[in-house]
C-alpha positions as CSV (number, residue, x, y, z in Angstrom):
1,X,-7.9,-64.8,7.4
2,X,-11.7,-64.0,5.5
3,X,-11.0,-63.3,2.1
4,X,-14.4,-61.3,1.9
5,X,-16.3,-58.6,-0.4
6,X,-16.7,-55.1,0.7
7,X,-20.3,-55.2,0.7
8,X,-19.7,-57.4,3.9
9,X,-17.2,-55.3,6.0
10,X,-18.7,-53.9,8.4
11,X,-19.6,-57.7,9.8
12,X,-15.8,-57.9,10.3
13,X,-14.8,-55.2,12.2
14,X,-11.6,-54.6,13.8
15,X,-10.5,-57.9,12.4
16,X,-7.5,-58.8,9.6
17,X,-9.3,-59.8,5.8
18,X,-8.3,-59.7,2.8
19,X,-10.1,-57.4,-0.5
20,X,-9.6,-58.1,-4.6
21,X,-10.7,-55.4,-6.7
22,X,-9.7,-52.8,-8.3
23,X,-8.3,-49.4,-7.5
24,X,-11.1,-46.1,-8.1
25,X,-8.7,-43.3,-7.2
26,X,-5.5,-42.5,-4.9
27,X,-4.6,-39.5,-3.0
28,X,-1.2,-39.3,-1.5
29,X,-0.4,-37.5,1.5
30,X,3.0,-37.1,2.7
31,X,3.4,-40.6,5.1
32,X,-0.6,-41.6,4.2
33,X,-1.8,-42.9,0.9
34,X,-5.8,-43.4,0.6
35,X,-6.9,-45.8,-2.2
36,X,-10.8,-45.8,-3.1
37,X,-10.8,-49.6,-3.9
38,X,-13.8,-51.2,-5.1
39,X,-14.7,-54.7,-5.7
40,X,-18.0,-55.1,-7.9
41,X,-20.1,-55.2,-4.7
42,X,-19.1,-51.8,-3.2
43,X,-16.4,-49.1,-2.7
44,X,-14.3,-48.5,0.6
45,X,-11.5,-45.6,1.7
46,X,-8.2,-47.7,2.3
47,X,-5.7,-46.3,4.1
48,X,-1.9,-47.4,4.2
49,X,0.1,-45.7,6.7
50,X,3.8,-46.0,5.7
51,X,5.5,-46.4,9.5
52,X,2.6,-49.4,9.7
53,X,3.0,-50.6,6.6
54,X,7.2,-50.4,6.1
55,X,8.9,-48.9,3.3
56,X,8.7,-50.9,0.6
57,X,5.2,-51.9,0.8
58,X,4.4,-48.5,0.6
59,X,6.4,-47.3,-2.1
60,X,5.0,-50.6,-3.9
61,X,0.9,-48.4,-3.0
62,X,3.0,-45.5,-4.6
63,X,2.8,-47.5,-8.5
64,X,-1.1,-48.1,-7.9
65,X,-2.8,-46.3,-10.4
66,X,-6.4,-45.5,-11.7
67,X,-8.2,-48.7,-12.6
68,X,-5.1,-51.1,-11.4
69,X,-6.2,-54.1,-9.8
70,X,-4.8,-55.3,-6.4
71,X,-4.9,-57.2,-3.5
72,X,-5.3,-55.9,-0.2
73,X,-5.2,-56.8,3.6
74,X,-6.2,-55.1,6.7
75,X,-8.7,-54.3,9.5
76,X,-11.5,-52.3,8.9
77,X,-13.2,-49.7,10.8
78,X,-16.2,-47.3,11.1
79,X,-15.2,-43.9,9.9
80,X,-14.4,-41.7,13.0
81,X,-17.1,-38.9,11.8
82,X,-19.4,-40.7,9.9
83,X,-21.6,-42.8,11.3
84,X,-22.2,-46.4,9.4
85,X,-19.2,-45.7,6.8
86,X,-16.2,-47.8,6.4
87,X,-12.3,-47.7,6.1
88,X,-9.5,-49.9,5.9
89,X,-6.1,-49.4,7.4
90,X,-4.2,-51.5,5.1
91,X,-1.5,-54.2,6.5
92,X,-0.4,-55.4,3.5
93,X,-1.2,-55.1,-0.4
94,X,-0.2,-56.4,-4.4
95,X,-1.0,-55.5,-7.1
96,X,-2.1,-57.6,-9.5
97,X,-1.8,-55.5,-13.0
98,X,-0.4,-51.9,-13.0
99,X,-3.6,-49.9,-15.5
100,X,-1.5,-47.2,-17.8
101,X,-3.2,-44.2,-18.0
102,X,-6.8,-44.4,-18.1
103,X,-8.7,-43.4,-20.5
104,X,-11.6,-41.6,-19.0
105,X,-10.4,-39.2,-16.4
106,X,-12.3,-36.6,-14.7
107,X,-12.7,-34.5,-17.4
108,X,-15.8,-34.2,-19.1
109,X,-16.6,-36.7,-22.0
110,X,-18.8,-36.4,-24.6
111,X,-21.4,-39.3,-25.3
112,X,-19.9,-40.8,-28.6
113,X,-16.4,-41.3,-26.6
114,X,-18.3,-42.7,-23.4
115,X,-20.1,-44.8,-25.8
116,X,-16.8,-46.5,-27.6
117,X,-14.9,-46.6,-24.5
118,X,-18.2,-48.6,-23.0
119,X,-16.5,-51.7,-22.1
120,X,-14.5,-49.4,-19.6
121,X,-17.3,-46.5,-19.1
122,X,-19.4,-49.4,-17.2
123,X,-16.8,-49.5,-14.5
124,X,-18.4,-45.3,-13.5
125,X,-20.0,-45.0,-10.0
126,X,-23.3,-44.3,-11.7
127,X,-22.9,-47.3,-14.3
128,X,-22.8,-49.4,-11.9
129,X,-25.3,-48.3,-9.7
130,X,-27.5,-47.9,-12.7
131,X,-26.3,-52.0,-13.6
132,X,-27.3,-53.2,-10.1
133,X,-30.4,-51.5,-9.9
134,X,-31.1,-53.6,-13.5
135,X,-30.1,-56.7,-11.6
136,X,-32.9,-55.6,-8.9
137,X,-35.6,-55.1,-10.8
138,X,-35.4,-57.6,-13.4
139,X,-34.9,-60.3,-9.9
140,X,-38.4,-58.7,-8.2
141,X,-40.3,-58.9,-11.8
142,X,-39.3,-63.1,-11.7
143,X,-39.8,-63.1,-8.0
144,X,-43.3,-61.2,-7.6
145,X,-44.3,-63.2,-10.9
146,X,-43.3,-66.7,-9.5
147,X,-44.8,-65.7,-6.1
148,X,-48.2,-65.6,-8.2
149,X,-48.1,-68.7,-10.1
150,X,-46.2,-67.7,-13.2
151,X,-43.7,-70.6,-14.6
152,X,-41.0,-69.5,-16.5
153,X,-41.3,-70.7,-20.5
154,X,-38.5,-70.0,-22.6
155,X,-39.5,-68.5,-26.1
156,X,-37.5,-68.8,-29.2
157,X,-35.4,-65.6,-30.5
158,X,-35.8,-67.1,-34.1
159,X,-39.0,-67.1,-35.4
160,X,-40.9,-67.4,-38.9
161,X,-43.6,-64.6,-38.7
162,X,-43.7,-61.4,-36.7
163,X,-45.5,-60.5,-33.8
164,X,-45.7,-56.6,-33.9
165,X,-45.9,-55.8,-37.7
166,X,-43.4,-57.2,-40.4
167,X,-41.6,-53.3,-40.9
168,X,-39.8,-53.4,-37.8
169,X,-38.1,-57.1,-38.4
170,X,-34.8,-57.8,-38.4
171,X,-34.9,-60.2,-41.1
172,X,-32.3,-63.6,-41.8
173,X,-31.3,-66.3,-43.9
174,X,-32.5,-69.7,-42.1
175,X,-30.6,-72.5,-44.5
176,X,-32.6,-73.5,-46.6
177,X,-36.3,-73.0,-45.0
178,X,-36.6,-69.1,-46.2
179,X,-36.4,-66.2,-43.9
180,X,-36.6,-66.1,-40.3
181,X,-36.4,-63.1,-38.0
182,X,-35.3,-62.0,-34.9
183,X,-37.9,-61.9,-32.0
184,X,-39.7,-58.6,-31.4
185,X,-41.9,-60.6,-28.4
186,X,-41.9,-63.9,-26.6
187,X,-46.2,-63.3,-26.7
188,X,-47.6,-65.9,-29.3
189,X,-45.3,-68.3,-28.3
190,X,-46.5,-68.0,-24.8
191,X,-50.3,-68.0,-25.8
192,X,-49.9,-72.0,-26.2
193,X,-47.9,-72.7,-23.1
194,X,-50.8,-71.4,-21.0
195,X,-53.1,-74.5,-21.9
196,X,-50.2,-76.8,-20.0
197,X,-49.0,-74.1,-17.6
198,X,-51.8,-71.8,-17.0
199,X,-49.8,-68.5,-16.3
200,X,-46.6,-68.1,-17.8
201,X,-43.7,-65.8,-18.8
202,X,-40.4,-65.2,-20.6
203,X,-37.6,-62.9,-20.3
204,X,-34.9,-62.1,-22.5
205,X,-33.7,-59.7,-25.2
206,X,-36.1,-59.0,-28.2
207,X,-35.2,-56.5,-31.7
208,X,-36.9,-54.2,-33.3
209,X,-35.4,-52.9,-36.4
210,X,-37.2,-49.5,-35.6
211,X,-34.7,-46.3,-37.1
212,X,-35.8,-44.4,-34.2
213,X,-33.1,-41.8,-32.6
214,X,-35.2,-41.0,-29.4
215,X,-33.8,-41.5,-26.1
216,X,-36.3,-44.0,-25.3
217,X,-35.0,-46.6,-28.1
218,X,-32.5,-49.2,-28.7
219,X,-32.7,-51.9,-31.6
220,X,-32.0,-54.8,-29.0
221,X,-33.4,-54.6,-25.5
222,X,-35.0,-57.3,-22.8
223,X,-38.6,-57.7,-22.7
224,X,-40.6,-59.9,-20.3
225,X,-43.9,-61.1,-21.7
226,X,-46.5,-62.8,-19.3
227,X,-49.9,-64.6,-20.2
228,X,-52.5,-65.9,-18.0
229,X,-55.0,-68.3,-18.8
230,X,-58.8,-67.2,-17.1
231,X,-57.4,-63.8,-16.7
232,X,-59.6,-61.0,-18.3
233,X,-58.9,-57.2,-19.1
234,X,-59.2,-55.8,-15.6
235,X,-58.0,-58.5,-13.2
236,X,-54.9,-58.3,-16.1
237,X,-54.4,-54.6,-14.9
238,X,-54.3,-55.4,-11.5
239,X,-51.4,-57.6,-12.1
240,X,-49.6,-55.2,-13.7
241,X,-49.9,-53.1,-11.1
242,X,-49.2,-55.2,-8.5
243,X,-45.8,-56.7,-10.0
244,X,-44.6,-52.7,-10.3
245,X,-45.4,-51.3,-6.9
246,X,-43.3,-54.5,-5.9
247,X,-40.8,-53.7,-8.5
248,X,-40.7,-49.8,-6.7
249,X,-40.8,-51.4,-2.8
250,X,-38.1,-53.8,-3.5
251,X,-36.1,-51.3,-5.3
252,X,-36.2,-48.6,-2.3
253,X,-35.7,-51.6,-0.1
254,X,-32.5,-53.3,-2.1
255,X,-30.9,-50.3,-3.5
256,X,-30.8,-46.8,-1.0
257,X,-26.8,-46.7,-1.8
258,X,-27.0,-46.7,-5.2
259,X,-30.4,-44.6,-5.5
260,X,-27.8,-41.8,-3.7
261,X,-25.5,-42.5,-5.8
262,X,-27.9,-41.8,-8.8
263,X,-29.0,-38.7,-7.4
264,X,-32.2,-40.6,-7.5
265,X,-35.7,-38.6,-5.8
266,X,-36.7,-41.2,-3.6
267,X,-39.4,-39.4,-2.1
268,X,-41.0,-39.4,-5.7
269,X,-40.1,-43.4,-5.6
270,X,-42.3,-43.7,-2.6
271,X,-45.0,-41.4,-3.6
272,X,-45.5,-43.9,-6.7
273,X,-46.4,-47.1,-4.5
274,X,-50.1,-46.2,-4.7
275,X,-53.1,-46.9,-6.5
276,X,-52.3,-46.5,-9.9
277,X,-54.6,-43.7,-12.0
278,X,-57.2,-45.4,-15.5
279,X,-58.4,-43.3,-18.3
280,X,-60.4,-44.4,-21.5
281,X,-58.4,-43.9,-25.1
282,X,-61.2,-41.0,-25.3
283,X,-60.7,-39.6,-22.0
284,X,-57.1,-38.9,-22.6
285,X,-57.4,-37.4,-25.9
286,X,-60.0,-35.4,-24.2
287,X,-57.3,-34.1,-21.5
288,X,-54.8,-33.5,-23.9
289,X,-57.0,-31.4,-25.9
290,X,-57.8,-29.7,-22.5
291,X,-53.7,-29.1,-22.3
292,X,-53.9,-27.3,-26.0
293,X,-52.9,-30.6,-27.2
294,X,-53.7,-31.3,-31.4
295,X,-54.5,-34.6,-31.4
296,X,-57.4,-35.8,-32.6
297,X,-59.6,-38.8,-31.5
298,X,-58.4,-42.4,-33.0
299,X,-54.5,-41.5,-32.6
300,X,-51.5,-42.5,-30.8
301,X,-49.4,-40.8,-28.6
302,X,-46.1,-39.9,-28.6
303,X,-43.3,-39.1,-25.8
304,X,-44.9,-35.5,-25.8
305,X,-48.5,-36.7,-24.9
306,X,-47.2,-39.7,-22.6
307,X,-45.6,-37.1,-20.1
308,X,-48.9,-34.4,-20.3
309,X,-51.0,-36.9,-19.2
310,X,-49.3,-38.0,-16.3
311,X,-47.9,-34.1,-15.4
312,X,-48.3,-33.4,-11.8
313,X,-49.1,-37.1,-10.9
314,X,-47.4,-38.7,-8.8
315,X,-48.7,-42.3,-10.1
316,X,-48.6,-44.5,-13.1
317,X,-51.7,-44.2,-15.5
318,X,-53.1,-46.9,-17.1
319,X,-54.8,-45.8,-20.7
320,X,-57.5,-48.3,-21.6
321,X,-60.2,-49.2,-24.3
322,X,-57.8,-48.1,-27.2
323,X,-59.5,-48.0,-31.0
324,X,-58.9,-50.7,-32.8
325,X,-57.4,-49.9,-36.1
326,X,-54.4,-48.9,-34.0
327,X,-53.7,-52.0,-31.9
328,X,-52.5,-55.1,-32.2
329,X,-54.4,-58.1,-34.3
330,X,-54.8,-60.4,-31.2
331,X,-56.3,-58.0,-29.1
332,X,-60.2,-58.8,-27.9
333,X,-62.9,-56.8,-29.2
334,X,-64.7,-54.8,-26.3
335,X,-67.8,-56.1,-26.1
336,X,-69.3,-52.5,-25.7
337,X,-67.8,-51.3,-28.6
338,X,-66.6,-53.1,-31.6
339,X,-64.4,-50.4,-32.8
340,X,-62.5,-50.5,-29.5
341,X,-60.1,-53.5,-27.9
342,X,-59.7,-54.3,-24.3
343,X,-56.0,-53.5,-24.5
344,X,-54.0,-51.1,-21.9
345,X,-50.6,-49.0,-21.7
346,X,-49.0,-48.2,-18.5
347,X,-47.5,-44.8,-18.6
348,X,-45.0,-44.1,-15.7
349,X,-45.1,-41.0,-14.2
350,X,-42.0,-37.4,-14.2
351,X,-42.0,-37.8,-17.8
352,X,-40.6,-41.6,-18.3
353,X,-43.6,-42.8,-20.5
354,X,-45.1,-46.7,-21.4
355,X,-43.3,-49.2,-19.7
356,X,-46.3,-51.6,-20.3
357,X,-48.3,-52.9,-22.8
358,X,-51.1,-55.3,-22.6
359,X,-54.7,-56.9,-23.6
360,X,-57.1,-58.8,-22.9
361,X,-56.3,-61.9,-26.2
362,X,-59.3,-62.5,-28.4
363,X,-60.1,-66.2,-27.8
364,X,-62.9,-66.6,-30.5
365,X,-61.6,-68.8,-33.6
366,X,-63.9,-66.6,-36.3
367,X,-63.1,-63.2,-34.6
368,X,-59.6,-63.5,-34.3
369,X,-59.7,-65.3,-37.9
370,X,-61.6,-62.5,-39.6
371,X,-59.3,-59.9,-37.9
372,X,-56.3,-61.7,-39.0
373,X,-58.0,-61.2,-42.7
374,X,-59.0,-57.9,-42.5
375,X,-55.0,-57.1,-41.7
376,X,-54.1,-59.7,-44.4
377,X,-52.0,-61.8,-42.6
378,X,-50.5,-65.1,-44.0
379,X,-52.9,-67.4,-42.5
380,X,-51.1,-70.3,-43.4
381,X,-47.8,-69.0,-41.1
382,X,-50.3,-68.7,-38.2
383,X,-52.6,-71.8,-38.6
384,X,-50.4,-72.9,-35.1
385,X,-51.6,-70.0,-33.6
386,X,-54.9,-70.2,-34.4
387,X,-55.1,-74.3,-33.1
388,X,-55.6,-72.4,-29.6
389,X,-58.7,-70.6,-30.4
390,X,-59.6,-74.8,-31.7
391,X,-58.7,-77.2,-28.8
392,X,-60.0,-76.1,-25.4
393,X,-60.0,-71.9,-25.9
394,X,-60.2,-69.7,-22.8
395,X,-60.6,-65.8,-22.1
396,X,-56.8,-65.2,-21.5
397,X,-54.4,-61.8,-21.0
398,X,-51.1,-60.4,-21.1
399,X,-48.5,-58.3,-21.0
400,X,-45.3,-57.1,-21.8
401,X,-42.5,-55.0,-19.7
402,X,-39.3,-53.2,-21.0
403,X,-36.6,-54.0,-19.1
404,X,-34.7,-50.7,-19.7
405,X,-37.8,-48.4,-19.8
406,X,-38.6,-49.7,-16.2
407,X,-35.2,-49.5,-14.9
408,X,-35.0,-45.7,-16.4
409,X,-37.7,-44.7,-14.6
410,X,-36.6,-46.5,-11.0
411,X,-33.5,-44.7,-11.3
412,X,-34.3,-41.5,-12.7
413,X,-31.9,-42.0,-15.7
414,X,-32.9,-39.7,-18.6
415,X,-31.2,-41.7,-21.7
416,X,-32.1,-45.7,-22.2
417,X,-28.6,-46.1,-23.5
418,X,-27.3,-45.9,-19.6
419,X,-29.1,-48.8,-18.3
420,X,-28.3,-51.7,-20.5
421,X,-24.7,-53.0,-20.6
422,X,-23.8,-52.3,-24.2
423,X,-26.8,-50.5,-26.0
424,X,-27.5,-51.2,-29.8
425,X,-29.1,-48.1,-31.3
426,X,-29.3,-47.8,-35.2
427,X,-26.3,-45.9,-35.0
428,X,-23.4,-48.4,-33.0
429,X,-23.1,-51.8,-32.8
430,X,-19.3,-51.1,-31.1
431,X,-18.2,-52.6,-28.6
């Protein structure tokens, strides 16, 4: 007999196997019990029948409960009236460990409960959907990025100078060496590995000690960073937008049952595999002003702005050409405009904002060094950094993904705090 997963049933119909999991729900009906059973890689309607079954066996289905885990054999079939769904008549079962009552019924919940209850909240229908569409997309990022020459290079989480600005560091004790902090980007670190690897990237969690309460931010979240040597502002964009309308296909390809189960507008999904939209900096304070927007020239945007310049497309926009005094230190001067850098966001479209940012690197030794001076940076703490502008210095770009921001927008979630396993806002840190 196959001891199999669910996800696999319907390639053994009509004969016996045998399920682990766990039980979703039970519904008794005189001589018939159905268990929703579920296994990690799907959920199927068992039913045990109590003349097939025998007495015993089924008064032992009668102690099943919400969230028990059991054992269970039988022969699975199409459902009579629905085409391409499952069931299980059930020949035999154990249970493994009786649940008591479970703590999250049907009832509603409010978020702080969901939230401290989390290690058992994940087990949800639309948890887990929202989990294995996370497993999805952060597979086709490594995929579609590996399928372009990208190497994987694995950058430190413990680092001695910040990459983003020093007030957003989570700062500790490193024996007896002084400070170090937690990683807010794998970026600089990749910068050097692209002189023996030529395109690279990293992926893994990243902090930012940011006291934001916006539903868009955690204090711990994954980030993958990517750098590429010969690769200048525009060619960088058309990465970028090539790795996510391969993020979108594969996700519409890999994940139609738990899309449904999200509730998720797949039309809108489809709609988004096209030729992503560019605006200047100026042309999209321009349009917001247009939109009775007050923002003025030289600023940043916020969640507000993000969604009015993408309202009523159906496709990502790349901003581009941003002014310099807001941007990042390593980003290249444009060489039109000296007050501008040859950096881009990537704002995602129904209202789901940046999920990219990236530039074009400045790869001039006196540029980036007089830059670094005008911020008053600790040149000393970067003198490793500036060795690649010294020995063999290339035009070079990059970028950087959130995980979570991405995954929101593929499945249509509205909070960030639903699509990482156990989300660290400035508020929890339980479980």
């Amino acid at each position: 007999m196959n001891t199999i997963f669910v996800k696999d049933i319907k390639d053994y119909l009509g004969q016996e196997i045998h399920l682990r999991g766990w039980v979703r729900n039970v519904r008794k009906s005189g001589k018939l019990m159905f268990i929703i059973f579920r296994d990690g890689t799907g959920t199927i309607q068992t039913v045990v029948y109590k003349p097939g079954i025998g007495e015993e066996k089924f008064e032992l289905s009668k102690t099943l409960t919400i969230e028990s885990s059991v054992e269970i054999w039988g022969t699975p079939k199409e459902h009579p009236n629905k085409p391409g769904v499952y069931e299980l008549d059930v020949t035999d079962l154990k249970p493994v460990c009786i649940s008591p009552e479970y703590p999250i019924s049907k009832k509603e919940h409010g978020p702080d409960f969901l939230l401290s209850n989390r290690h058992l909240w994940i087990r949800a229908p639309k948890q887990w959907a929202n989990l294995k569409v996370r497993h999805t997309v952060y597979h086709s990022i490594s995929e579609y990025l590996n399928n372009n020459s990208f190497t994987r290079f694995d950058s430190p989480i413990l680092t001695p100078n910040p990459c983003e600005g020093s007030t957003t560091l989570f700062e500790v004790e490193y024996f007896d060496q002084g400070s170090a902090y937690l990683s807010q980007s794998g970026q600089l670190y990749l910068e050097p590995a692209i002189m023996t690897l030529g395109r690279v990237y990293d992926f893994g969690p990243v902090f930012r000690a940011e006291k934001s309460k916006t539903r868009k931010h955690l204090t711990e979240f994954w980030m993958m960073d990517a750098e590429a040597a010969f690769v200048e502002h525009q060619e960088n964009m058309q990465i970028q937008e090539g790795l996510i309308r391969y993020v979108i296909r594969t996700v519409l390809e890999k994940c139609s049952n738990e899309l449904e189960i999200l509730e998720r507008d797949v039309e809108q999904l489809k709609k988004a595999d096209a030729p992503f939209k560019v605006m200047t900096h100026y042309e999209a304070i321009e349009l917001l002003r247009s939109k009775g927007c007050e923002i003025e020239h030289g600023e940043d945007f916020g969640a507000n702005e993000e969604a009015l310049l993408t309202e009523g497309s159906d496709v990502a926009l790349f901003i581009e050409k941003w002014p310099k005094k807001i941007k990042a230190f390593y980003m290249k001067q444009d060489p039109e405009n000296p007050d501008l850098v040859l950096g881009s966001d990537l704002i995602a479209p129904e209202g789901f904002g940046e999920i990219i940012g990236g530039s074009q690197r400045e790869d001039d030794y006196d540029v980036l060094l007089a830059r670094m001076e005008e911020e008053k940076l600790d040149i000393q703490t970067y003198e490793w950094y500036l060795d690649m502008r010294k020995y063999g210095s290339v035009p070079h770009s990059g970028f950087g993904i959130g995980l979570e921001r991405l995954v929101q927008w593929m499945t249509g979630t509205k909070h960030i705090r639903e699509v990482i396993p156990f989300p660290r806002m400035i508020y929890r840190i339980y479980p």
